[in-house]
Backbone bond lengths (Angstrom), bond angles and torsions (degrees), N, CA, C in turn:
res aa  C-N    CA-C-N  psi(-1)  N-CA   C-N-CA  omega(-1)  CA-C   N-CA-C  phi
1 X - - - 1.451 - - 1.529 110.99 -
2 X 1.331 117.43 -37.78 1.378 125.81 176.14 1.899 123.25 -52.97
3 X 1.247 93.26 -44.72 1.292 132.25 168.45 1.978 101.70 -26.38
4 X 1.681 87.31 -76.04 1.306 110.27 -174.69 1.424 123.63 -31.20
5 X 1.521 88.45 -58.83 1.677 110.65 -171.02 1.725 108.16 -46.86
6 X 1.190 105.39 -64.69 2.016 88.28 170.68 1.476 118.82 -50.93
7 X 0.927 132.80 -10.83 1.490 130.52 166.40 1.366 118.64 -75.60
8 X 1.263 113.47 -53.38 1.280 110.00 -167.73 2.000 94.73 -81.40
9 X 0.869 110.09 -31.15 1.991 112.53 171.99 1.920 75.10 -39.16
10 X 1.818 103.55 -93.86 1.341 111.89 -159.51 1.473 121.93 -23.22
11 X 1.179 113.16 -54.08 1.651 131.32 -170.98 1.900 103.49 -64.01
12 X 1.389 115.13 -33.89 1.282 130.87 156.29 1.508 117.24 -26.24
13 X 1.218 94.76 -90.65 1.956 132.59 -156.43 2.070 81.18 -65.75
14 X 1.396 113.87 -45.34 1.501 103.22 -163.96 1.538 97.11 -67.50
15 X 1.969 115.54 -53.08 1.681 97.48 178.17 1.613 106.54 -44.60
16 X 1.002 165.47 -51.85 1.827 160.08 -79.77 1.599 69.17 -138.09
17 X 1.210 122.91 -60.42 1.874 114.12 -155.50 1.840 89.38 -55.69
18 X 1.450 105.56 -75.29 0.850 114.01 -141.30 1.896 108.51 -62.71
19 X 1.425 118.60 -22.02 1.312 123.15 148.81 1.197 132.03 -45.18
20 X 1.145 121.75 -36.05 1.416 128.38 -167.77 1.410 103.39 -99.53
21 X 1.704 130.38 -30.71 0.891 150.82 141.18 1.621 113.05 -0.25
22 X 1.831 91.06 -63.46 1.436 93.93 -166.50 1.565 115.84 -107.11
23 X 1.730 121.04 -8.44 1.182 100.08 138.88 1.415 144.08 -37.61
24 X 1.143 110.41 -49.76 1.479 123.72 166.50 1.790 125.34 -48.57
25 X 1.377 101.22 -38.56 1.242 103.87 -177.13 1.590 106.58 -84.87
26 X 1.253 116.90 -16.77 1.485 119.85 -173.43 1.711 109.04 -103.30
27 X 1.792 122.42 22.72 0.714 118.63 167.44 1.565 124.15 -92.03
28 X 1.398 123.80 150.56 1.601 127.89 -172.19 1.699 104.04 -125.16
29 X 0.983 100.80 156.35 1.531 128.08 170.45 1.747 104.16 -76.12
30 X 1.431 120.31 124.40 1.586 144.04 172.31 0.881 115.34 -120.01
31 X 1.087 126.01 15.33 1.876 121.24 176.19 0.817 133.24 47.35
32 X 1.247 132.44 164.59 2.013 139.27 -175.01 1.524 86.93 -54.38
33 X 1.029 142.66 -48.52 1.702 130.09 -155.88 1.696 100.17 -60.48
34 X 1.166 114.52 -36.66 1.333 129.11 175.01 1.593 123.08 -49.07
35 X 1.584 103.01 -40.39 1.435 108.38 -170.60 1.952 103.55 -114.55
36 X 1.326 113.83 36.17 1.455 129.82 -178.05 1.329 86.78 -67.90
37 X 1.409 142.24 -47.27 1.397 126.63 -155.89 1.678 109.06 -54.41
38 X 1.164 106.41 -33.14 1.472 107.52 169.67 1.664 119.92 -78.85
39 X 1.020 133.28 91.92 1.282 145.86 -124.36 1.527 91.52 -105.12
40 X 1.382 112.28 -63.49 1.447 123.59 -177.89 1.611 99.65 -57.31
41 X 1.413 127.59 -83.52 1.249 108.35 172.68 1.197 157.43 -43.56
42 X 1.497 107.18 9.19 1.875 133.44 -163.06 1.872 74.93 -111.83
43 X 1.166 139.44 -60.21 1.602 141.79 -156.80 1.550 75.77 -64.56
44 X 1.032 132.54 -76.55 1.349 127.85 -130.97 1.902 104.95 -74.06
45 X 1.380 84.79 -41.82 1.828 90.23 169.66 1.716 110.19 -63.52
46 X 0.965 143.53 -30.56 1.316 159.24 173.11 1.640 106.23 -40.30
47 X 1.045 105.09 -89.66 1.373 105.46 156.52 1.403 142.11 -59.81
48 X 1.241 108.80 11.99 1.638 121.03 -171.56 2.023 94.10 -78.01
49 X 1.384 85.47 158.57 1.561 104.98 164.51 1.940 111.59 -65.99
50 X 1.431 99.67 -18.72 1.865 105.12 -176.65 1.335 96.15 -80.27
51 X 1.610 135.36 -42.66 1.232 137.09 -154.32 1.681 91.66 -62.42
52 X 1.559 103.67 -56.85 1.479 113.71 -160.13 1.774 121.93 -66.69
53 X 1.597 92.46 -18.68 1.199 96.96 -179.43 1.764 135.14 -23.63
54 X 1.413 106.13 -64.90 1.517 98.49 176.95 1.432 108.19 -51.69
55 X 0.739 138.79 -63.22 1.865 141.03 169.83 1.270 111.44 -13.20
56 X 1.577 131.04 -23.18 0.932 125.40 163.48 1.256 131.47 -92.44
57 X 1.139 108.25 13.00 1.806 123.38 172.56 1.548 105.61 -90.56
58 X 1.254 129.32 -34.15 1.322 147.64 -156.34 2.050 85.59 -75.02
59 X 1.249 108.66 139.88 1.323 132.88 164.74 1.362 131.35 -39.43
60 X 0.742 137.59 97.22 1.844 148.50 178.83 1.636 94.66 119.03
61 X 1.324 141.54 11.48 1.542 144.42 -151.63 1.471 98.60 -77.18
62 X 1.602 167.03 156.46 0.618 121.45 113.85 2.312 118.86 82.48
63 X 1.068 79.63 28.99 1.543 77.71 -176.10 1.283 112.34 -71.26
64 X 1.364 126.73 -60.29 1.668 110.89 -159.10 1.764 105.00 -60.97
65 X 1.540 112.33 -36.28 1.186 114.04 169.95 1.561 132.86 -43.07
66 X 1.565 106.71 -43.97 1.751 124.12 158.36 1.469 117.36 -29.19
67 X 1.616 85.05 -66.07 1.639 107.22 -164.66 1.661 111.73 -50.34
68 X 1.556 96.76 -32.39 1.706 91.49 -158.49 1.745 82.51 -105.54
69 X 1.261 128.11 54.09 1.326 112.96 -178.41 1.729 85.59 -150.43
70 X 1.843 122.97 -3.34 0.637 129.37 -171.94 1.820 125.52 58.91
71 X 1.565 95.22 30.85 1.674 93.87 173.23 1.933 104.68 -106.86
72 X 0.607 107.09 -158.34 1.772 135.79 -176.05 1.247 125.28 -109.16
73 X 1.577 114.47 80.72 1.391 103.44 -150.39 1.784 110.24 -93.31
74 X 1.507 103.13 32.35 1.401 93.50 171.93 1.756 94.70 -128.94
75 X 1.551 110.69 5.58 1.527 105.54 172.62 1.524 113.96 -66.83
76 X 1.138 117.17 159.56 1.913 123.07 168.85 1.487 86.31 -88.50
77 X 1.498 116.27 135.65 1.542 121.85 159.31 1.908 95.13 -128.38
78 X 1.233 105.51 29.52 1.403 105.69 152.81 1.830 135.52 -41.56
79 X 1.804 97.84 -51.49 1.530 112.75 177.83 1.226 112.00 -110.80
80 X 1.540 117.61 21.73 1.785 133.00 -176.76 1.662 86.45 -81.03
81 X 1.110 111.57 122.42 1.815 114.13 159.98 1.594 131.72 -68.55
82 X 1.292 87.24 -26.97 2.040 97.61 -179.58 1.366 88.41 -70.15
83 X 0.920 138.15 -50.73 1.511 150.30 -173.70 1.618 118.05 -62.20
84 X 1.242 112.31 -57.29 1.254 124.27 -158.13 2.164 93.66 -67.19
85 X 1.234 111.15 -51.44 1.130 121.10 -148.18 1.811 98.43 -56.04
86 X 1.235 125.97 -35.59 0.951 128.54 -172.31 1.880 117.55 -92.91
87 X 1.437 117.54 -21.58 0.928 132.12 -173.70 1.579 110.42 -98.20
88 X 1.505 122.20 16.53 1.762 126.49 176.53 1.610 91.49 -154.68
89 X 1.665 104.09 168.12 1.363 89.53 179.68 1.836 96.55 -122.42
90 X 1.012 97.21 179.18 2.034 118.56 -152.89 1.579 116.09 48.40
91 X 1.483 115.16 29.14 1.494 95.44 -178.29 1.596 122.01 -25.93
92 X 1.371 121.54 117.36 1.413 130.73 154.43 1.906 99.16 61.65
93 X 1.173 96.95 30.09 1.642 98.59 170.83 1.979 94.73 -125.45
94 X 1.435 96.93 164.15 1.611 106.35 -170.89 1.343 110.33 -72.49
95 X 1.768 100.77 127.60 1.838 114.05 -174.66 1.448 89.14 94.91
96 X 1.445 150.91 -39.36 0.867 140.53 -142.54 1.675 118.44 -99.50
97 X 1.431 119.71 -165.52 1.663 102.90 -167.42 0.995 111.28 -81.26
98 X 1.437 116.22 148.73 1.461 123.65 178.63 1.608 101.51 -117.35
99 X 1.589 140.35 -24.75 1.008 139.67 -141.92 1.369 102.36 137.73
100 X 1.609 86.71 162.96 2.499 109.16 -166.82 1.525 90.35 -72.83
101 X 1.222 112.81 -40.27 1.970 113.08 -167.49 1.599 115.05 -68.77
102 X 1.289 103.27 -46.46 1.833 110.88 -173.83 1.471 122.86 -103.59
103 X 1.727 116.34 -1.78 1.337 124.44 171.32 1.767 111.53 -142.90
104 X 0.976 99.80 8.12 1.852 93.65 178.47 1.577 115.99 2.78
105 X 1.926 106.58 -73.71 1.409 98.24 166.50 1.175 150.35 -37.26
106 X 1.785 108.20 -5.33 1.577 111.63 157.99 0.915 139.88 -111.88
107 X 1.502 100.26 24.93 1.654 109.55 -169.11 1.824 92.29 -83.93
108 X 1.268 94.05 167.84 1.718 114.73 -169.60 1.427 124.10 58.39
109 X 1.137 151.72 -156.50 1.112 146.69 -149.15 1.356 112.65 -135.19
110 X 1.424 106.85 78.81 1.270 103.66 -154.70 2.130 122.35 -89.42
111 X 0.846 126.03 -129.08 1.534 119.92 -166.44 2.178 97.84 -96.46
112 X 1.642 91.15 -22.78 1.873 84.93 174.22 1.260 108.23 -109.58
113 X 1.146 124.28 39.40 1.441 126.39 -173.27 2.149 84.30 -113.49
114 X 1.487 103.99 -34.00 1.446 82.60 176.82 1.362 116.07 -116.33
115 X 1.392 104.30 -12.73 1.647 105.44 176.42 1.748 98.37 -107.01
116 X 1.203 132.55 74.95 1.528 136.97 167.96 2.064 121.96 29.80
117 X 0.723 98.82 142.04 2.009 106.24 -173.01 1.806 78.36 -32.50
118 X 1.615 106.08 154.85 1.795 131.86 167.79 1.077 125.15 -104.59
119 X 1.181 114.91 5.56 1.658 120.85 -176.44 1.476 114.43 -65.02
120 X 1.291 108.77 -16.85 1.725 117.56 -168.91 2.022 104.21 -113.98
121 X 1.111 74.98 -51.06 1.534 74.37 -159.19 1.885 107.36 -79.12
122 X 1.500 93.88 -11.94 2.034 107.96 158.06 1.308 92.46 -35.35
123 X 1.693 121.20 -82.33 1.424 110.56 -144.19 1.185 97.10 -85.54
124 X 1.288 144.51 21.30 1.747 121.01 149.64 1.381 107.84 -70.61
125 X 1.481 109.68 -59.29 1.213 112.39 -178.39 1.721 120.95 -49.56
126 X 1.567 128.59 -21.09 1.132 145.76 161.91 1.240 111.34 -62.51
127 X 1.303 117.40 -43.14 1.829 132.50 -165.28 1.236 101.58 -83.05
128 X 1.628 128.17 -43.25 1.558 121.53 -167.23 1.132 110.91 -130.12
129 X 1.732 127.12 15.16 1.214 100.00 -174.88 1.539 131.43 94.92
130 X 1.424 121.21 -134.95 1.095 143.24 175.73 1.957 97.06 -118.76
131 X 1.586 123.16 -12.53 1.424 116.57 -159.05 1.278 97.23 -85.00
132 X 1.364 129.17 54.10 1.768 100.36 168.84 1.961 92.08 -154.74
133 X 1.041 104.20 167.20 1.505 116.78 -164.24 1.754 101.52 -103.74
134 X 1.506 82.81 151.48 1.740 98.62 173.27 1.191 123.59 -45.88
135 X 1.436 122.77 -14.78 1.063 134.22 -165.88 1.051 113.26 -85.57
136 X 1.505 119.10 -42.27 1.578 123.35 -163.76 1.834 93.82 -107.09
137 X 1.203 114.72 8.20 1.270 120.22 177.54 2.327 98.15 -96.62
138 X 1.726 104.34 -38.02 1.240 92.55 169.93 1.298 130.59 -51.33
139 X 1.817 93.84 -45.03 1.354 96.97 172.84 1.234 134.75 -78.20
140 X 1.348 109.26 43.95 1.330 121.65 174.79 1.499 119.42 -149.65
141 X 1.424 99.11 16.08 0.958 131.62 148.48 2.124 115.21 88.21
142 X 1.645 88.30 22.09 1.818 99.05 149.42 1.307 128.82 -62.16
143 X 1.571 100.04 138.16 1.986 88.55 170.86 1.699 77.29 -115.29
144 X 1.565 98.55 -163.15 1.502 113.05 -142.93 2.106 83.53 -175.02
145 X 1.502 100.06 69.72 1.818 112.96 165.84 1.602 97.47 -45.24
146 X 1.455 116.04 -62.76 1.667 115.97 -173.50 1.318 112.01 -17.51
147 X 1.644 111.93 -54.12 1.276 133.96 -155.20 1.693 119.18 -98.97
148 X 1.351 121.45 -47.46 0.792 158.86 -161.41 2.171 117.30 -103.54
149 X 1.635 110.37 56.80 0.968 89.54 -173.28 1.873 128.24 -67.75
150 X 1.225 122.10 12.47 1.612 108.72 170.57 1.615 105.20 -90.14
151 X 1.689 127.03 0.26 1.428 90.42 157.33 1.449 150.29 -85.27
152 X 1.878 85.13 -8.96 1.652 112.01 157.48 1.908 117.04 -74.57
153 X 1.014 106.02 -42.54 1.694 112.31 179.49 1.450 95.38 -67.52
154 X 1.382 163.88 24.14 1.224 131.87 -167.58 1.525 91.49 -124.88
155 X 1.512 113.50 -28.53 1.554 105.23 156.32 1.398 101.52 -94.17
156 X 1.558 128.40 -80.75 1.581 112.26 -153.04 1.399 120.18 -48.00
157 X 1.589 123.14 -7.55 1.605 121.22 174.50 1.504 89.37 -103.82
158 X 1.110 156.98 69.47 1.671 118.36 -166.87 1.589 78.44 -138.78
159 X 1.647 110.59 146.20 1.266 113.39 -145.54 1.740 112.46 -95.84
160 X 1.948 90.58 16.13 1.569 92.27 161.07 1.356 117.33 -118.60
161 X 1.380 121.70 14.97 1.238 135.28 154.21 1.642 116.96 -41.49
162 X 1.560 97.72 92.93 1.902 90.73 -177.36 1.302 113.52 -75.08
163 X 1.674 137.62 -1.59 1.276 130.44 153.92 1.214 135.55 -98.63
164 X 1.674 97.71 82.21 1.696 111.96 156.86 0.827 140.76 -29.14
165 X 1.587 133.43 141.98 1.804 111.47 149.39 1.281 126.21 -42.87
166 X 1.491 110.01 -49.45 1.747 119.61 167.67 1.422 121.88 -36.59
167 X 1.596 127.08 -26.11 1.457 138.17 153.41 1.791 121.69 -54.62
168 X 1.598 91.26 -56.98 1.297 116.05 -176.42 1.345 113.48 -157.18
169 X 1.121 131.69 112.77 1.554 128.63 142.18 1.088 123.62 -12.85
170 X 1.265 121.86 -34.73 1.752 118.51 -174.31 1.294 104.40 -88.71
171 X 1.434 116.44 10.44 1.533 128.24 -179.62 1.598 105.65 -101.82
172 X 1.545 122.67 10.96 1.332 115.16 177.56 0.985 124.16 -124.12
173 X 1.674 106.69 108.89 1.284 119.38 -161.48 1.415 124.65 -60.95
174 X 1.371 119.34 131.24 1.399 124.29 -170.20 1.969 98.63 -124.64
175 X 1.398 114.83 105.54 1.204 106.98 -166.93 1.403 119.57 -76.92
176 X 1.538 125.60 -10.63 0.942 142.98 -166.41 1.866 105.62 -83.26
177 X 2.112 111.99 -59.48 1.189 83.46 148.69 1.693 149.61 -79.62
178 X 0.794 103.83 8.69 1.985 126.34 -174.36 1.803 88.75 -64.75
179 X 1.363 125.04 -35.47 1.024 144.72 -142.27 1.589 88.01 -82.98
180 X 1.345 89.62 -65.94 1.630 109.86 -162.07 1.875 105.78 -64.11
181 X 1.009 119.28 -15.74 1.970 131.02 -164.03 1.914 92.73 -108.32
182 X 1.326 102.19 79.38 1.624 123.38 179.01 1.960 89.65 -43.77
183 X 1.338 125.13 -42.72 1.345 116.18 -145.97 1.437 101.16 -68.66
184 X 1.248 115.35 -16.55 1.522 108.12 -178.28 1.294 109.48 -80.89
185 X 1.301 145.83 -1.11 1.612 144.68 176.57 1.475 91.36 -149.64
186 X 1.720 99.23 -109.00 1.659 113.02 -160.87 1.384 96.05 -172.39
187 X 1.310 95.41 143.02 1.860 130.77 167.88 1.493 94.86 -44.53
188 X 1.684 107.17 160.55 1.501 105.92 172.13 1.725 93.34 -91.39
189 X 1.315 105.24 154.29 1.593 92.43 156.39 2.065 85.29 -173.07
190 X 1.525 82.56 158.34 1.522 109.74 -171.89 1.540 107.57 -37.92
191 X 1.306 130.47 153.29 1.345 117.59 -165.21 1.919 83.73 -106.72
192 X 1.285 119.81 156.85 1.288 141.50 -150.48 1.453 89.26 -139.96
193 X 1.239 125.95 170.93 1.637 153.17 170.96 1.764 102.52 58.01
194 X 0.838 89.51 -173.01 1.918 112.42 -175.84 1.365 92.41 -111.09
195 X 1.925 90.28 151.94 1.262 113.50 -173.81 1.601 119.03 -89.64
């Protein structure tokens, strides 16, 4: 009988992997319209430099900056992919951008571009409120930039990023202050409205 007991532990922990496993894989991208309940942080993201992002692919954007980054600052890098992937959020993942014509709402960098697709971790936050932990929110496939600097490094370090430090110094990302400069996302503040 003793025997048993590590088996069924094992046979346990492997259903739990392999469950949670596939929450994750069955999560989609919902867009900023999705995460409105946060009211204060939807204003503040609105006007952020992330909101505007794709806009800066668009032609005349940003010129002297182009030049010394060695791009083309009267090209469209609208349908450029090195480009695109970082400048909308879910590139070519589910819910996520496909293109300006069939997803508009995902162009720029929006609220799941740093906190992971909402399709899952929506109804926790629906189910409990504010009562449940980061944890069971990971597993549902939240990230947490605050915490977590590679979900900020995966664009501002990302190795098709044509603005280097070698361009400019002010091109080297320091995630800690990125953190502290609210204008690039949004302030924390208490989440407001119903789910």
């Amino acid at each position: 009988m003793l025997k048993s007991v590590p088996s069924i532990t094992l046979f346990f922990l492997i259903l739990s992997f392999l469950s949670s496993k596939d929450i994750s894989a069955n999560t989609k991208y919902v867009g900023a319209e999705g995460c409105k309940c946060h009211k204060s942080e939807i204003s503040d993201w609105e006007f952020s430099h992330h909101a505007k992002s794709f806009d800066l692919l668009k032609p005349g954007k940003r010129k002297s900056r182009k030049k010394k980054a060695h791009l083309d600052p009267y090209k469209d890098y609208t349908e450029d992919e090195k480009c695109i992937e970082c400048h909308v959020t879910g590139f070519r993942k589910e819910g996520g951008f496909i293109d300006i014509d069939s997803t508009p709402q995902m162009a720029g960098v929006g609220c799941e571009s740093c906190h992971g697709p909402g399709s899952e971790y929506r109804i926790l936050h629906k189910n409990k409120s504010l009562d449940f932990s980061h944890l069971e929110a990971k597993k549902l496939g939240a990230l947490y930039g605050s915490v977590d600097p590679s979900v900020c490094n995966k664009c501002h370090q990302h190795k098709n990023n044509p603005f280097k430090p070698e361009i400019n110094k002010k091109y080297r990302f320091n995630h800690k202050k990125a953190l502290k400069q609210v204008m690039s996302f949004h302030d924390y503040y208490e989440l407001e409205g119903e789910h």
